[in-house]
C-alpha positions as CSV (number, residue, x, y, z in Angstrom):
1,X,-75.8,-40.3,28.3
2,X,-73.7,-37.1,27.1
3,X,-70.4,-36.6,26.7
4,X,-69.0,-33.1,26.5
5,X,-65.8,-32.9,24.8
6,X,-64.2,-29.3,23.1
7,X,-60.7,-27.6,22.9
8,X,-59.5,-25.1,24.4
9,X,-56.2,-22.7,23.7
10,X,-54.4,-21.5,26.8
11,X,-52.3,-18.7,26.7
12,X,-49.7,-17.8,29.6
13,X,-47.9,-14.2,29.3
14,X,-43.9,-15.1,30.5
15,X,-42.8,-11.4,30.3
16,X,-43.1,-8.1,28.2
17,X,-40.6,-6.8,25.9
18,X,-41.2,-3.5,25.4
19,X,-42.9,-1.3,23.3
20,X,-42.5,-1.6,19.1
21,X,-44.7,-0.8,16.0
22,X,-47.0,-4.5,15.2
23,X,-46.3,-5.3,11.5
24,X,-49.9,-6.4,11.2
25,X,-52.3,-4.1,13.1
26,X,-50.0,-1.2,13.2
27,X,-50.7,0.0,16.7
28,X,-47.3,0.7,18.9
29,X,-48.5,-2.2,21.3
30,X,-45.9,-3.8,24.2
31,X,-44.4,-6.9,23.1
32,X,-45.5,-9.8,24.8
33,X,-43.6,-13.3,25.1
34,X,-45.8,-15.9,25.7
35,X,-46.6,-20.0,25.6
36,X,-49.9,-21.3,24.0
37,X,-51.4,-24.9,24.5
38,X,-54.0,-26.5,22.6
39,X,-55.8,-29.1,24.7
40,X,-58.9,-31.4,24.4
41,X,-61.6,-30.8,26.9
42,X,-64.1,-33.7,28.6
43,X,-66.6,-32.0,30.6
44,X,-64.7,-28.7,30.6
45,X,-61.7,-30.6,32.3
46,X,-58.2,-30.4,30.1
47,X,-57.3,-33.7,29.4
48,X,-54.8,-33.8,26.8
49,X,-52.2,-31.2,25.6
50,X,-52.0,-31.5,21.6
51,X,-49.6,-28.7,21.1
52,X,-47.5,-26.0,22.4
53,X,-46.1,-23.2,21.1
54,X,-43.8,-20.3,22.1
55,X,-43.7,-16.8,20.7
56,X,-44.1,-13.2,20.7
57,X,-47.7,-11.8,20.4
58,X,-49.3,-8.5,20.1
59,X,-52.0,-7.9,22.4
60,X,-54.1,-5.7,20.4
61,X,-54.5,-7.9,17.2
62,X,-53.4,-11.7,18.6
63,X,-50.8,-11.8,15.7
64,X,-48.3,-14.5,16.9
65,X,-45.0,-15.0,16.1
66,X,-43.4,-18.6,16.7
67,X,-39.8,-18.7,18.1
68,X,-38.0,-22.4,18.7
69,X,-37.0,-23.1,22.1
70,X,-33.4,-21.9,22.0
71,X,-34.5,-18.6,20.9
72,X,-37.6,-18.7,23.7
73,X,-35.2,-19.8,26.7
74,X,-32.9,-16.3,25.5
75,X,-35.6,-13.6,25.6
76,X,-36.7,-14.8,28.5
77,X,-33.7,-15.1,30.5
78,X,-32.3,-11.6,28.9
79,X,-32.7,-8.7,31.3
């Protein structure tokens, strides 16, 4: 008998934030705000959530940029 077990990180877009200069790749990319989960896998089926992060990410490069939840719940409720 097999098991297959793996992880897996999910990353759901929230909203954009307009367009700014990435510190790390340099491109003048749109700001994206964004969760990320890191779950375990059995037969390809997500099973457990292990973390979960919120930030801002730049879509060219995948540089991430962590924000608490006060900070998360703000941008995304600002207009």
């Amino acid at each position: 008998m097999f098991i297959i077990w793996g992880s897996k990180n999910d990353v759901k877009t929230e909203r954009t934030l307009g367009y700014s200069v990435c510190p790390n790749c340099g491109y003048n990319t749109e700001k994206v705000l964004a969760k990320e989960k890191f779950k375990f896998t059995l037969f390809f089926i997500p099973i457990i959530s292990v973390t979960k992060k919120r930030g801002i990410c730049c879509p060219e490069c995948g540089m991430y940029k962590e924000l608490s939840s006060a900070e998360y719940k703000e941008l995304l409720e600002r207009q």
